[in-house]
N, C-alpha and C positions, 0 to 999 in steps of 0.2 A: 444523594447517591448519584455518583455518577455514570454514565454507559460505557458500553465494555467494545472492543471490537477486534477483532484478527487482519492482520494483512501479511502477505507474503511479499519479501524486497531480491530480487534478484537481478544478479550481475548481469549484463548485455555490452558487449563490448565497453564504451566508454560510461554509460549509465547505469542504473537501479531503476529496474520497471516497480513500483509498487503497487499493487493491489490488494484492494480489500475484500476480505476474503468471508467475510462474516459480521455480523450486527447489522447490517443497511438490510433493507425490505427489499425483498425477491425479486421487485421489479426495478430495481436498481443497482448498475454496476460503478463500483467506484476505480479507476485506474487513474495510474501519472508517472512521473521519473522524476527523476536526480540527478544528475551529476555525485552527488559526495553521499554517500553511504552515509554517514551524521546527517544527514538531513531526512532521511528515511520518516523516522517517527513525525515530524513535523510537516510533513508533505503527505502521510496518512489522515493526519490529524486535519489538514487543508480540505481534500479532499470530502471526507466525513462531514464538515462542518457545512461546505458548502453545500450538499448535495441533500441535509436536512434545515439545510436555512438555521443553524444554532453557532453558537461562541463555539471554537476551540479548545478554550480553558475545560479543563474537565473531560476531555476526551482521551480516556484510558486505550491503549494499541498496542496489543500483543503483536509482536513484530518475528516472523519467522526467515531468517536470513538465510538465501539458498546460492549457492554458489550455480555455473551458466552451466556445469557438468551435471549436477542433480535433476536439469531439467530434461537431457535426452540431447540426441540428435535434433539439431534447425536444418532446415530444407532450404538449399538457396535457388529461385532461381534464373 
């Protein structure tokens, strides 16, 4: 059986911030980017792998796709 995990992929100007949002242990944040929206799940999948020392393969990523308006006003300054 393989493990399961959530991340959220959002737009930022030229990028996708991905984060992982669920299955890593509490005391662990997993975050990274993109350039190309297809590359999303595989840069979850990076992320994850690394961050518990395991293969990729097998690394199931609900992938929640949010557009840079979903998240609110950014603050510049």
């Amino acid at each position: 059986m393989s493990a399961r995990y959530r991340a959220v992929a959002e737009r930022n100007g030229d990028w996708w911030e991905v984060e992982i949002t669920s299955g890593l242990p509490p005391n662990m944040l997993g975050v990274s980017q993109t350039r190309c929206k297809g590359d999303v799940e595989r840069v979850a999948q990076t992320v994850i792998a690394e961050l518990l020392d395991i293969e990729p393969d097998g690394i199931e990523v609900e992938i929640d796709v949010r557009q840079a308006s979903e998240r609110g006003p950014t603050a510049v300054a």
